[in-house]
N, C-alpha and C positions, 0 to 999 in steps of 0.2 A: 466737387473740387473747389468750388467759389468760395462755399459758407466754410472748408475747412480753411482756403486763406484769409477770411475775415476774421475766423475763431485764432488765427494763429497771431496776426495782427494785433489781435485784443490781448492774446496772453501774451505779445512782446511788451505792449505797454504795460500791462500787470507786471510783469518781468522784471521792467526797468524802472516801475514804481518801487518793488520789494528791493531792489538792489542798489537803487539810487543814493551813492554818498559824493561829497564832493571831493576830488584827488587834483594829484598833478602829472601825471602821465597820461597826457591828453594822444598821443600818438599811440596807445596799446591798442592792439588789431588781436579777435580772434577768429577763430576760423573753425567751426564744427563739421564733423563728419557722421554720419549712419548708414549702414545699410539701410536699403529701401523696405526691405523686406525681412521676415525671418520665419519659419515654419518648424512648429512644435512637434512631433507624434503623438499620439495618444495616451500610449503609455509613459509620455515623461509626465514629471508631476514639480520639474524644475528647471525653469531656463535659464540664460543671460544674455542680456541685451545688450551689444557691443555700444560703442562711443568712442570716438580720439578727437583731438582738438589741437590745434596747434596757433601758440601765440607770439606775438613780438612787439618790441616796443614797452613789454607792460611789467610790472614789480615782479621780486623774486614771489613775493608771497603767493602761497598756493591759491589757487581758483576756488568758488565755491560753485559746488555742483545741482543742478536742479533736476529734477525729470517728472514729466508730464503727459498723461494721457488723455486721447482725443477718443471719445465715444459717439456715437451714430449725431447726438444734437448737443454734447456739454464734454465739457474737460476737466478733469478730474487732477488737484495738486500732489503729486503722488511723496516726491522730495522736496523740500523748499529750503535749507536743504535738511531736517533731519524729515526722515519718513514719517510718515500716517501712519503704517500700520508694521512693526519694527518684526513681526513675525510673519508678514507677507513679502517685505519688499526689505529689499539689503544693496546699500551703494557698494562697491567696489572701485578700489585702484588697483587693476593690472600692472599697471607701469608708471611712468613719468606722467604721459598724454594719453593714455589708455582708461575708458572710465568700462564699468559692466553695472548693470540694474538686476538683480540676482531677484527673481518670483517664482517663491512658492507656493506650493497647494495651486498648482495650473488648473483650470477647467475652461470652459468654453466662454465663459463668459469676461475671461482674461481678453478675450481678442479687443483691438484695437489700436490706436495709433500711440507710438511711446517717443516721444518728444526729450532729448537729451538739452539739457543747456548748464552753458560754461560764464562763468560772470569773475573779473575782477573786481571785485569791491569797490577797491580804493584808486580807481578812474574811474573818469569822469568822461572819457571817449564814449563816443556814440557806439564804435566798432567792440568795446569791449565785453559787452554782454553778448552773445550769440547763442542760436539755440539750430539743433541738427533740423535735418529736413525731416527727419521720424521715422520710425520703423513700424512698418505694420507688419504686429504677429500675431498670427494665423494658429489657429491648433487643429490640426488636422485629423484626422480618421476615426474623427465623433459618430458622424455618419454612417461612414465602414462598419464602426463597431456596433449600431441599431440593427445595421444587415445584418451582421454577423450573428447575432441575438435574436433578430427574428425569425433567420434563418433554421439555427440552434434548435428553438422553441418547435417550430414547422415539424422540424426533423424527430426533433423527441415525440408529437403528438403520433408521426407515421409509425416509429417505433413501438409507439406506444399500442396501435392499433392492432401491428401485423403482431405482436407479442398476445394481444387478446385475443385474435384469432385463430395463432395457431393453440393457445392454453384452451382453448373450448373447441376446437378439432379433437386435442387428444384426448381432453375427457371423454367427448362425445364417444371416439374408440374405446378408451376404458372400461366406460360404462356399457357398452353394446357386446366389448369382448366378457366382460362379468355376467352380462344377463343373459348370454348367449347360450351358454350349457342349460341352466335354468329353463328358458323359453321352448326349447328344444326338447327336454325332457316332460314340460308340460304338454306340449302337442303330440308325446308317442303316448304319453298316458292316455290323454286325451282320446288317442287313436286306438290305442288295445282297449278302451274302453269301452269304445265303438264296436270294435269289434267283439269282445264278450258279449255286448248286447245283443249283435247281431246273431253270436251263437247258441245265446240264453235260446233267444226268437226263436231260430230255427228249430234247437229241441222241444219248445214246447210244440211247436207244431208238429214235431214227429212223434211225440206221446199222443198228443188228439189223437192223430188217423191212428197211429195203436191201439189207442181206446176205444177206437171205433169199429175198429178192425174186431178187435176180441169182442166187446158187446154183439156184433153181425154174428160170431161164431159160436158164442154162446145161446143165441140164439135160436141159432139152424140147428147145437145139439137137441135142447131139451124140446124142440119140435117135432125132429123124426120118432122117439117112442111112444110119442102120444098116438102117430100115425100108425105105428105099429099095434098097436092095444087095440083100437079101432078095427084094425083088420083080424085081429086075432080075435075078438071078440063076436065080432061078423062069422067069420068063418064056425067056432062054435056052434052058435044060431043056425 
């Protein structure tokens, strides 16, 4: 609060240097007003900055207007009185004793202290130059709006996730309910294949002992007439 009344101090004498003529309405007194304060939203992208002023004692002729911003360590001449930058900053007269400072293109780095001042020229009073106490304005819901973004961003990635997992659930089903009939079909073949073999197996083995069977029986035929001839033969003799 110190260095801003010294900085103020130093821009009243710059003040009174820029405006310094000699007159004869030495009894002209003014008197500045501002809110303390003013608060942007986010979404405006244009404010204005009140000021009224009220004088006596001093010429008909109109005041000239200044305004002034006060930044963290320097103050910046915004109106002196025509503006710096005629497409960011616009004076206004509301009324008689009504001034407004109209800034567009607002962003954050708009904030700071805004310094109204009222000057008769052509006095020479000490009281005739004056400059408001200032307004600081604030742009608010910058912040809000990084939550809200990152918040957004959070949200989208979860989105994002539970969207992958369920899109490869239902492939995975897809794909299991298509290769399902298939797999299935492989394993009965599979199975009766099994099972042929097993029935191949078993006939061969029941041809052997058949083969075997008849060979023993073929056997025991041409055996007995030989025993027979033997005996017949014998008995002859």
């Amino acid at each position: 609060m110190a260095a801003f009344n010294s900085l103020k101090n130093i821009l009243m004498l710059a003040f009174d240097w820029i405006l310094y003529t000699a007159g004869v309405a030495d009894t002209c007194q003014v008197t500045v007003t501002q809110p303390r304060s003013q608060e942007a939203d986010s979404s405006m992208h244009t404010v204005f900055l009140k000021c009224a002023f009220s004088s006596s004692g001093c010429s008909s002729s109109p005041p000239q207007i200044l305004w002034f911003r006060f930044l963290t360590t320097e103050h910046e001449d915004l109106c002196t009185p025509g503006c710096t930058d005629h497409q960011k900053y616009k004076v206004h007269f509301s009324s008689e004793n009504n001034i407004s400072l109209q800034i567009n293109d607002l962003t954050v780095h708009d904030n700071a202290v805004y310094i109204c001042g009222v000057a008769f020229s052509d006095s020479s009073s000490p009281h005739s130059k004056q400059t408001g106490g200032g307004t600081v304005l604030t742009k608010t819901g910058a912040e809000k709006q990084q939550s809200n973004g990152k918040f957004v961003f959070i949200f989208m990635i979860i989105i994002s996730s539970l969207l992958f997992l369920y899109t490869t659930t239902v492939f995975t089903f897809f794909v299991v309910y298509k290769l399902k009939p298939k797999l299935l079909k492989k394993s009965g073949n599979e199975d009766s294949r099994t099972e042929d073999c097993r029935i191949r197996s078993g006939r061969q083995i029941f041809q052997a002992i058949a083969q075997e069977l008849r060979k023993q029986r073929y056997a025991e035929h041409w055996q007995q007439p030989d025993e027979v001839e033997d005996d017949t033969v014998y008995q002859n003799r």
